[in-house]
C-alpha positions in Angstrom: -32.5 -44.1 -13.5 -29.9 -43.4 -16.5 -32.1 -39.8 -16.9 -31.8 -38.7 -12.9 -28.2 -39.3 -12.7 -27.7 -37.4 -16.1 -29.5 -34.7 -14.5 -27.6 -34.6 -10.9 -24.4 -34.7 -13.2 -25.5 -31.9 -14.9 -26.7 -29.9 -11.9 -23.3 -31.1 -9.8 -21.2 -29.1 -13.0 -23.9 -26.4 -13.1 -22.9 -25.5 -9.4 -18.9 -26.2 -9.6 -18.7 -24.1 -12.6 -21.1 -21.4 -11.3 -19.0 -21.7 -7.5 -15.8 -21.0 -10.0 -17.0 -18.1 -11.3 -18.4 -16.7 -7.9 -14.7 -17.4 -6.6 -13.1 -16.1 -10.1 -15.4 -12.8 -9.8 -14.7 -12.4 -5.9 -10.9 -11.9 -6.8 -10.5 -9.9 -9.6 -13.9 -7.4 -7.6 -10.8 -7.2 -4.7 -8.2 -6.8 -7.4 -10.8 -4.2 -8.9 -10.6 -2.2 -5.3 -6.8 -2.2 -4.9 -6.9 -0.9 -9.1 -8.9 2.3 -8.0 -6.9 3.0 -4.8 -4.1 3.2 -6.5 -5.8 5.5 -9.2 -7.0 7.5 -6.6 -3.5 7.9 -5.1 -2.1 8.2 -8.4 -4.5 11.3 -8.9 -4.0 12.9 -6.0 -0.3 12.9 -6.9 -0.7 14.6 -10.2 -2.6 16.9 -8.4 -0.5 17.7 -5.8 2.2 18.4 -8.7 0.0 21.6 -10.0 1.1 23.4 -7.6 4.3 26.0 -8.0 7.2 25.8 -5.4 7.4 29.7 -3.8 8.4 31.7 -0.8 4.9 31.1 -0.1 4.2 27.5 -0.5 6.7 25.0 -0.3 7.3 21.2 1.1 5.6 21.3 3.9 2.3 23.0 2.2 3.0 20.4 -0.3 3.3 18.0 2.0 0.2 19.4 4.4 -2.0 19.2 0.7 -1.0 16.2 -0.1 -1.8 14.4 3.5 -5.3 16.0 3.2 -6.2 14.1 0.4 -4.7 11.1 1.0 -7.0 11.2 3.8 -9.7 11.7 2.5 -9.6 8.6 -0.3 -9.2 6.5 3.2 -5.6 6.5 2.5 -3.5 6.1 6.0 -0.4 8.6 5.7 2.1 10.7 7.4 4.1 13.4 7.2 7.8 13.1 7.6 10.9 15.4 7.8 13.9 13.7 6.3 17.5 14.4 5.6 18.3 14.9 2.0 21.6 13.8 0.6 23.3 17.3 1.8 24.1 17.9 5.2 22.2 19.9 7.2 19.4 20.5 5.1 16.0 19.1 5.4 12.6 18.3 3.3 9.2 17.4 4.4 7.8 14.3 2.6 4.8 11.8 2.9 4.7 8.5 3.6 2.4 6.0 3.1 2.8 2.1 4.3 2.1 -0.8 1.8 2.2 -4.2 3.1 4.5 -6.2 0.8 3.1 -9.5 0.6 -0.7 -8.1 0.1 0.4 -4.7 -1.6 -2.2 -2.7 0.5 -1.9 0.1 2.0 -1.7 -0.2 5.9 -1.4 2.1 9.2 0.6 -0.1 11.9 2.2 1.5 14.6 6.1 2.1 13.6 8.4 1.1 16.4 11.6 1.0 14.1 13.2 2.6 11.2 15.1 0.4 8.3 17.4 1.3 5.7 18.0 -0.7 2.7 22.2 -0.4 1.8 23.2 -2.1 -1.1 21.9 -6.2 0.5 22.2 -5.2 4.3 19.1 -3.9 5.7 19.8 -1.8 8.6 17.2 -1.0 12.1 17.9 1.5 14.3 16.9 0.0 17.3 17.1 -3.8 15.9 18.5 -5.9 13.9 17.1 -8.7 11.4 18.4 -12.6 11.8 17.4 -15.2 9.1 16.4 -12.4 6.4 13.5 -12.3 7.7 13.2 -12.3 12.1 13.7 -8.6 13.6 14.6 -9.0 16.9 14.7 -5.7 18.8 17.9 -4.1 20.7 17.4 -3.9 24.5 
């Protein structure tokens, strides 16, 4: 009797340990994923930097480039036109969304745009009670 419940003791640790490690190896194979998008991202950037500024090609060929790829690694993007810090003048950029409690990159609908000044955050057609509730404008 002292010899089967060695053995069920032995098999019961045998199979917590060896769930552990599934769980353990489940984790860091996700974390493994996110590691490579982000290499692949982090490519196509350097990649997208090889390329001269000219009459010929500039932001929005950058841009336009840049998009491609992204798209192609599976990577959900857009293009933007922004305001830079002088008035009146204008600069195509890409933008890519990153959920910030996961830190993957996502492709929601946008129905608002937010602005980060100094510890306000500011919507456009919202605004954001309890740090953490956005309640839209009507």
């Amino acid at each position: 009797m002292k010899n089967l419940l060695t053995t069920i003791v032995k098999v019961f640790s045998r199979v917590i340990i060896l769930s552990i490690l599934i769980v353990i190896a489940f984790n860091l194979g996700g974390k493994l994923v996110t590691f490579y998008q982000y290499q692949d991202i982090i490519s196509a950037l350097d990649q997208a930097k090889n390329h001269a500024y000219t009459d010929k090609y500039q932001c929005m060929d950058f841009s336009k480039d840049l998009s491609e790829k992204l798209t192609k690694l599976g990577v959900a993007n857009s293009i933007e036109i922004v305001q830079t810090e002088k008035t009146g003048e204008y600069h195509a950029v890409v933008s890519l969304q990153i959920d910030p409690q996961k830190g993957e990159i996502v492709n929601y609908k946008t129905i608002d745009n937010c602005n980060l000044d100094g510890d306000n955050l500011s919507c456009n057609k919202g605004n954001i009670q309890n740090h953490n509730m956005y309640v839209a404008s009507r």
